[in-house]
C-alpha positions as YAML, in Angstrom:
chain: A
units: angstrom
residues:
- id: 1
  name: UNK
  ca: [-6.01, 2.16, 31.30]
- id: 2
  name: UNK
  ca: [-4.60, 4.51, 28.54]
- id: 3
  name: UNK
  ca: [-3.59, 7.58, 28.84]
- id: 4
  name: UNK
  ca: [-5.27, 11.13, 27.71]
- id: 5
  name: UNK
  ca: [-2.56, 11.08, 24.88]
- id: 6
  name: UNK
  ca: [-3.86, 7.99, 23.67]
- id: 7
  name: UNK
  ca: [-7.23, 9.25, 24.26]
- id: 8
  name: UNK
  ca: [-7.29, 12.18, 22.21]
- id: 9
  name: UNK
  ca: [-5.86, 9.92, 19.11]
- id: 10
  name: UNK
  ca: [-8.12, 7.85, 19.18]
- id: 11
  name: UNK
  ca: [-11.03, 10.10, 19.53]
- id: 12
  name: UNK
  ca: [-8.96, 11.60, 16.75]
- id: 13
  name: UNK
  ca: [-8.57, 8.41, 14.42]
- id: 14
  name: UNK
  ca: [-12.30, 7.58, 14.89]
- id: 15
  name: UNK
  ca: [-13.92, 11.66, 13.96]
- id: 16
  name: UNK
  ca: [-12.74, 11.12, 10.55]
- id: 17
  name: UNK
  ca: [-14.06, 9.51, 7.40]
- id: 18
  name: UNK
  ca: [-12.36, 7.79, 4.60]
- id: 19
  name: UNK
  ca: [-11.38, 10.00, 1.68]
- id: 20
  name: UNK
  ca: [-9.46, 9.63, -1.32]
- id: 21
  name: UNK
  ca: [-5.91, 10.10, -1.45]
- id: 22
  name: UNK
  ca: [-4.64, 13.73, -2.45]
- id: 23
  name: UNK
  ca: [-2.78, 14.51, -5.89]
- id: 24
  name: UNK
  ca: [-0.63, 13.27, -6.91]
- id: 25
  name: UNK
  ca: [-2.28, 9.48, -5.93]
- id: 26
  name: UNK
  ca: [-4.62, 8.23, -8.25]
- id: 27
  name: UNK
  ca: [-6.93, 5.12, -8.03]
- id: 28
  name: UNK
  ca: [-6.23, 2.50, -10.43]
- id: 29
  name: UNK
  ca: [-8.89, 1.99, -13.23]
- id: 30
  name: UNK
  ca: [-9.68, -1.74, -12.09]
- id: 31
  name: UNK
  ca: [-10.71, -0.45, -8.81]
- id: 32
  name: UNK
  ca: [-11.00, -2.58, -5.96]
- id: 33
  name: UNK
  ca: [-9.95, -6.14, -7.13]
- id: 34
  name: UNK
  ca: [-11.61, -8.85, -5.04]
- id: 35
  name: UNK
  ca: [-9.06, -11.93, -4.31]
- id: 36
  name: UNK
  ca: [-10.44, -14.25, -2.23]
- id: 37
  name: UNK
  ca: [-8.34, -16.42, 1.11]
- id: 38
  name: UNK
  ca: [-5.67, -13.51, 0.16]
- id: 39
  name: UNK
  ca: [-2.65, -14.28, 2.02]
- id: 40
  name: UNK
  ca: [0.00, -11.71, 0.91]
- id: 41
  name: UNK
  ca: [1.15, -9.10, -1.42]
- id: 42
  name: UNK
  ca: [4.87, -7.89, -2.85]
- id: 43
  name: UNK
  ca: [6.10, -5.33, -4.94]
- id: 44
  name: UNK
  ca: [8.81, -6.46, -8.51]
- id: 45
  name: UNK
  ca: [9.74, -4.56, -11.21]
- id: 46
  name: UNK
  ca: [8.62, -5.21, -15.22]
- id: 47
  name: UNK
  ca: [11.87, -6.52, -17.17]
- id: 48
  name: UNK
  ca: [11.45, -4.56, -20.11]
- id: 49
  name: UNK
  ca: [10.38, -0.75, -19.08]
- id: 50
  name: UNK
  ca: [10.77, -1.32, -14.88]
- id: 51
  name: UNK
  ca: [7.09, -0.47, -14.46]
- id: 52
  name: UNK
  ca: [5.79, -1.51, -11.19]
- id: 53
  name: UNK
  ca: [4.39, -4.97, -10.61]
- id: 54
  name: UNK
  ca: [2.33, -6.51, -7.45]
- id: 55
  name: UNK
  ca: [2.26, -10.07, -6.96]
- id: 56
  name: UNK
  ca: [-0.71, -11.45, -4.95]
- id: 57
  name: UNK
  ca: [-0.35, -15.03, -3.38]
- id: 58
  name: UNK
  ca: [-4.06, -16.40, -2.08]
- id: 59
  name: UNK
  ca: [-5.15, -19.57, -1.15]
- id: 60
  name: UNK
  ca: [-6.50, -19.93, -4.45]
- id: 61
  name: UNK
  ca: [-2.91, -19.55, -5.95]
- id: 62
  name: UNK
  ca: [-0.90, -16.94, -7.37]
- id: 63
  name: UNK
  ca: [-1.44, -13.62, -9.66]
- id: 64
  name: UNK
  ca: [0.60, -10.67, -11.06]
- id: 65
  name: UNK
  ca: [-1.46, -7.31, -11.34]
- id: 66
  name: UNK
  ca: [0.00, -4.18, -13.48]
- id: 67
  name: UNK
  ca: [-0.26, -1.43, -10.95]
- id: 68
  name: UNK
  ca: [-1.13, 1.30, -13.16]
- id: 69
  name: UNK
  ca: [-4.44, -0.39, -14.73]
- id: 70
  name: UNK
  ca: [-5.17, -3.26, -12.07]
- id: 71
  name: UNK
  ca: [-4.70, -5.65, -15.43]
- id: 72
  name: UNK
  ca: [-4.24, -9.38, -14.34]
- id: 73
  name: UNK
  ca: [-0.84, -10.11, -16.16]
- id: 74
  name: UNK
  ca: [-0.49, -13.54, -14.89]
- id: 75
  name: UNK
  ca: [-2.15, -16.52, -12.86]
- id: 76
  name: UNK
  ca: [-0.62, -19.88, -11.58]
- id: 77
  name: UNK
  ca: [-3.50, -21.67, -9.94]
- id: 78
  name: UNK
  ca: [-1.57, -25.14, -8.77]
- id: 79
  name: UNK
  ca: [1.79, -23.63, -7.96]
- id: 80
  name: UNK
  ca: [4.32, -25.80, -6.58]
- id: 81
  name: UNK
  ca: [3.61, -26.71, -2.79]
- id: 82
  name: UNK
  ca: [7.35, -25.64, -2.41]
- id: 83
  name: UNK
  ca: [6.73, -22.38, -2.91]
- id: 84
  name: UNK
  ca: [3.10, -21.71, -3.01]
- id: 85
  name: UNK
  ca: [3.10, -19.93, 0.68]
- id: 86
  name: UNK
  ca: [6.22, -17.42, 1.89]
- id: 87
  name: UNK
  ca: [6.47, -19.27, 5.10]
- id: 88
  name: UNK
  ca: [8.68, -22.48, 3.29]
- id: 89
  name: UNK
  ca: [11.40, -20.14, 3.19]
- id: 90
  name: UNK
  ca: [13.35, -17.42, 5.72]
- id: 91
  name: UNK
  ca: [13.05, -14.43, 3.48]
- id: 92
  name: UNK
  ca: [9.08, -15.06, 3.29]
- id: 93
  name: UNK
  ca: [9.61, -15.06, -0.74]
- id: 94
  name: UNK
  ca: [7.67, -17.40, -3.26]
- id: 95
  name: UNK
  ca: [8.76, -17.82, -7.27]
- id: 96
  name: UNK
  ca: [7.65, -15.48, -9.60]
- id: 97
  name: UNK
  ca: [5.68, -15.93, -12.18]
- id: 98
  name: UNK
  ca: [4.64, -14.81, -16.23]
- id: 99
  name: UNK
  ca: [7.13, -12.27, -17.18]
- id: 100
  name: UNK
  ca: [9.23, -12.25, -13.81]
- id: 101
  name: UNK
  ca: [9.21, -16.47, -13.61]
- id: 102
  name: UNK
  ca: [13.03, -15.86, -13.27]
- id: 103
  name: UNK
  ca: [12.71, -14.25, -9.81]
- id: 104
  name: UNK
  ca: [11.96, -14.14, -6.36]
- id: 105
  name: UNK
  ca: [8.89, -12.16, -4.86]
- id: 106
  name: UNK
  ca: [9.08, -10.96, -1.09]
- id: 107
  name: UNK
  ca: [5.26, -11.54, -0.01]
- id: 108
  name: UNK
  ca: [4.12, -9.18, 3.23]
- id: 109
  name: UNK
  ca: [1.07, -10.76, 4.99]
- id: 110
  name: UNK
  ca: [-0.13, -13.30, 7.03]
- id: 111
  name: UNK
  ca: [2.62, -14.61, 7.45]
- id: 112
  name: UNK
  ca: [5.14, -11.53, 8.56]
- id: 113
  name: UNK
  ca: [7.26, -9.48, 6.75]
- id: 114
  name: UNK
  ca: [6.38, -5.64, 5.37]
- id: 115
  name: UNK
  ca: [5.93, -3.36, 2.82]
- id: 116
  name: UNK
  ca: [7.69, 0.33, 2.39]
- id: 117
  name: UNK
  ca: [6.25, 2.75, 4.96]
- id: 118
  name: UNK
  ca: [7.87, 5.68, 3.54]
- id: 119
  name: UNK
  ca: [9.09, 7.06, 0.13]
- id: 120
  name: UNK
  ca: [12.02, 9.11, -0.23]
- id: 121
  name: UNK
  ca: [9.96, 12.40, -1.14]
- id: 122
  name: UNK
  ca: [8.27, 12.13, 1.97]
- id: 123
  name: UNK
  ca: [5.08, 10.32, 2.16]
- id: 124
  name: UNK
  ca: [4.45, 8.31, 4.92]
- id: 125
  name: UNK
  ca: [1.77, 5.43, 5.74]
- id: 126
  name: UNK
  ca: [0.57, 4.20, 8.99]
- id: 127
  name: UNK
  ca: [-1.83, 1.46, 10.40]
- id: 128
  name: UNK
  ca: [-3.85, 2.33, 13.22]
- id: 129
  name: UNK
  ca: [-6.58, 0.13, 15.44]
- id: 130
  name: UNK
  ca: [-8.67, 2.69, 17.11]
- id: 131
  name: UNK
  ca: [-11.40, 0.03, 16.88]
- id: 132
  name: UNK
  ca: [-9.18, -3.08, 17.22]
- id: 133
  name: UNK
  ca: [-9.64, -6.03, 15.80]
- id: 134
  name: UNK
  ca: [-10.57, -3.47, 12.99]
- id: 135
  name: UNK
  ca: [-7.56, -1.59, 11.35]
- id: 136
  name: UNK
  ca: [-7.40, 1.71, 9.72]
- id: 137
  name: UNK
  ca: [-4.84, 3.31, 6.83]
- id: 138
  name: UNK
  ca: [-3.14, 6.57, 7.08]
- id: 139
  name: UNK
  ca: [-1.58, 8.41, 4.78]
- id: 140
  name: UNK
  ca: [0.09, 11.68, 5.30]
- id: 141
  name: UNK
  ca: [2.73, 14.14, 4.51]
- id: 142
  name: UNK
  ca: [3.77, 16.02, 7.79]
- id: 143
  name: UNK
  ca: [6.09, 12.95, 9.05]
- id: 144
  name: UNK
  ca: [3.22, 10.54, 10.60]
- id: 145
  name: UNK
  ca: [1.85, 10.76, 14.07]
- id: 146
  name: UNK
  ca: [1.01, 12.81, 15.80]
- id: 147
  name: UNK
  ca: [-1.03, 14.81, 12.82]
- id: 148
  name: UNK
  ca: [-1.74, 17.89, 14.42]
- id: 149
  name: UNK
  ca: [-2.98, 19.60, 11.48]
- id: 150
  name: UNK
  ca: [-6.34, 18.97, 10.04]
- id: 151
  name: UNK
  ca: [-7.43, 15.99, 8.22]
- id: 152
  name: UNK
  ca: [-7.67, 16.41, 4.85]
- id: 153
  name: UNK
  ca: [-4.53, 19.12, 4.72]
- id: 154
  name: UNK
  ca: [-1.46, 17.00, 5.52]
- id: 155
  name: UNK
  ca: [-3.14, 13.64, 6.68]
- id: 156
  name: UNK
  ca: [-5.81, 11.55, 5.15]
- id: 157
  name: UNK
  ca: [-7.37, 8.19, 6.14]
- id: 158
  name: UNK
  ca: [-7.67, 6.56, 3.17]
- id: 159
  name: UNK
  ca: [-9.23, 2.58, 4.11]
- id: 160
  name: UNK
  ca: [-11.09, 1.28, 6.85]
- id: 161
  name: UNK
  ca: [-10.50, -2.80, 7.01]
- id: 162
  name: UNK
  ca: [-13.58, -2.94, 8.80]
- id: 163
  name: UNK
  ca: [-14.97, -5.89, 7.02]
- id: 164
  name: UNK
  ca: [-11.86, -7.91, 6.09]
- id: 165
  name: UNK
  ca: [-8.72, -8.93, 7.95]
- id: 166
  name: UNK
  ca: [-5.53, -6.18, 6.81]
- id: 167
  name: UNK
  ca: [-2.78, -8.23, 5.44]
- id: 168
  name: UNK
  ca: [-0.20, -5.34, 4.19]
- id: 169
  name: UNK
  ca: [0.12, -1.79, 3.31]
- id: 170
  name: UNK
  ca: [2.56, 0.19, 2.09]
- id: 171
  name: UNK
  ca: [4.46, 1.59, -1.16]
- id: 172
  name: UNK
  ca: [6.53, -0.20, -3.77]
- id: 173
  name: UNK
  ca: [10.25, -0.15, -3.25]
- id: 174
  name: UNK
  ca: [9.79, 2.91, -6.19]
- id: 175
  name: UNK
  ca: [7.49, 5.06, -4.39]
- id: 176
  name: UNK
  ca: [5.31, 4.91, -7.44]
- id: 177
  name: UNK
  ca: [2.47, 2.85, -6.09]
- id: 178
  name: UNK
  ca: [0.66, 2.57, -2.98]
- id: 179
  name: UNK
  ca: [-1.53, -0.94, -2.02]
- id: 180
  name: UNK
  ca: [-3.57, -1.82, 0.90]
- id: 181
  name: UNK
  ca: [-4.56, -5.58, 0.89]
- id: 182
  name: UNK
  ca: [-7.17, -7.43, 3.37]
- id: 183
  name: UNK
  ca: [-7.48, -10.50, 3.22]
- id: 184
  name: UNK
  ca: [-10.55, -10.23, 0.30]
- id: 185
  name: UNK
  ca: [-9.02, -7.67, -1.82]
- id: 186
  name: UNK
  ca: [-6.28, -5.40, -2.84]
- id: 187
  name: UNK
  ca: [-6.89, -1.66, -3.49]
- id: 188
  name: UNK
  ca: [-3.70, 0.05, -5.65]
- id: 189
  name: UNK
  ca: [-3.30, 3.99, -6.00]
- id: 190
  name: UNK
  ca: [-0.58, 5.27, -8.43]
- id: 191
  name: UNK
  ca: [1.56, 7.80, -9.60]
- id: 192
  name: UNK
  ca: [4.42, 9.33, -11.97]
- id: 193
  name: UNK
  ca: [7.91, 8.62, -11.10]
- id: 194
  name: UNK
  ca: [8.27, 10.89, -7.94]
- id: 195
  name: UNK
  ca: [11.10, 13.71, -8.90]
- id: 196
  name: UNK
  ca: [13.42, 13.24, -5.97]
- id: 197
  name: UNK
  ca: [15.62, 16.36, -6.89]
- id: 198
  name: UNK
  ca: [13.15, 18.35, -7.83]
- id: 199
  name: UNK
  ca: [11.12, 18.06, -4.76]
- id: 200
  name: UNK
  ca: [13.38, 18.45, -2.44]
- id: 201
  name: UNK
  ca: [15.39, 21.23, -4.47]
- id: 202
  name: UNK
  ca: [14.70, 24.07, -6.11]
- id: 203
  name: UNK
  ca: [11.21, 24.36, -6.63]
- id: 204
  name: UNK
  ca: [10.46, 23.01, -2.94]
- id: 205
  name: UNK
  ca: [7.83, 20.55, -3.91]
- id: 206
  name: UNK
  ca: [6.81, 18.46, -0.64]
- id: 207
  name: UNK
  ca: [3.90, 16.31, -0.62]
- id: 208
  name: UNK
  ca: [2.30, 19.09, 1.20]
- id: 209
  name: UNK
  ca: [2.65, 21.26, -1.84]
- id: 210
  name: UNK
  ca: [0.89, 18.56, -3.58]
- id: 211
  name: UNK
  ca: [-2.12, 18.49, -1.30]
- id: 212
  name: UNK
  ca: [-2.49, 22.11, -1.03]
- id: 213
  name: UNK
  ca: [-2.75, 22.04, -4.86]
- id: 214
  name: UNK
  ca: [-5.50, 19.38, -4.80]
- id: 215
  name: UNK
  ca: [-7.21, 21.75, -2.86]
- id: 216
  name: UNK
  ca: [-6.83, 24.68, -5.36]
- id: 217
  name: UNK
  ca: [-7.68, 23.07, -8.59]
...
């Protein structure tokens, strides 16, 4: 039995199609990238200009994507059995590989852990099940549930997993990229450097300022 509160959201969850992300979020050229058996996904940071990085760990091995094209920067098909799944160790890390072999990855998946579910401008992101098994993403920029405002203004559903098992979701520790991986793909949305100061400061910019201008232009 559920209640009429729980009702109404998912009546609410379920009225709405996917749409794209609002400004300032844009889709990375490469699209959807198809990884097959994906396990997990974490965020590191480019040694020499601190772009963001996503590291993908499938059963097929691992791979480093840039976040800003969807470019494959690196692929270890045999990697050590060690390290090949998070679960050998308790931080749920694996080794890095290509240009960040030198560190440690924190992978969010199948095997626990979690991505950013807020950024520090204000954008928040939320997994709901209105059709369990089947899980849906929400992104929005009045504080999360409940989204009393209409969709599309301050609240968007931006995937449907209703074909593929949801590993993670979430932002990079930077708030400059947002990824959604199932366990057949990865999708990856990105942005500029979010202006912390500036947003919250004297011009007032709030994500909602953003979406009301993707509505105007």
């Amino acid at each position: 039995m559920i209640s009429d509160y729980q009702r109404r959201l998912r009546e609410q969850f379920l009225s709405v199609p996917v749409v794209a992300p609002p400004v300032p979020w844009d889709p990375v050229p490469a699209g959807l990238i198809p990884i097959g058996g994906l396990l997990g996904i974490g965020f590191a940071l480019a040694l020499d200009d601190g772009r963001d990085l996503v590291m993908v760990v499938s059963v097929n091995g691992h791979g480093l994507f840039d976040t800003v094209t969807g470019e494959k920067i690196a692929r270890d098909r045999d990697p050590d059995p060690d390290g090949s799944t998070p679960d050998a160790v308790p931080d749920l890390s694996c080794p890095g590989l290509g240009p960040i072999a030198s560190a440690r990855v924190r992978i969010a998946g199948l095997f626990g852990g979690g991505l950013h579910t807020t950024t520090e401008d204000g954008w928040t992101l939320e997994v709901v099940s209105p059709e369990w098994p089947h899980d849906r993403v929400l992104l929005s920029a009045d504080g999360g549930i409940p989204h009393n405002g209409p969709h599309g203004e301050n609240w968007w559903h931006i995937f449907d997993s209703n074909y593929s098992e949801l590993r993670a979701a979430g932002f990079s520790p930077s708030g400059r990229t947002l990824a959604v991986a199932t366990s057949s793909d990865e999708t990856l949305w990105t942005r500029q450097a979010p202006d912390i100061e500036r947003s919250a400061g004297q011009f007032g910019r709030s994500p909602a300022d953003w979406s009301a201008q993707s509505r105007i232009v």
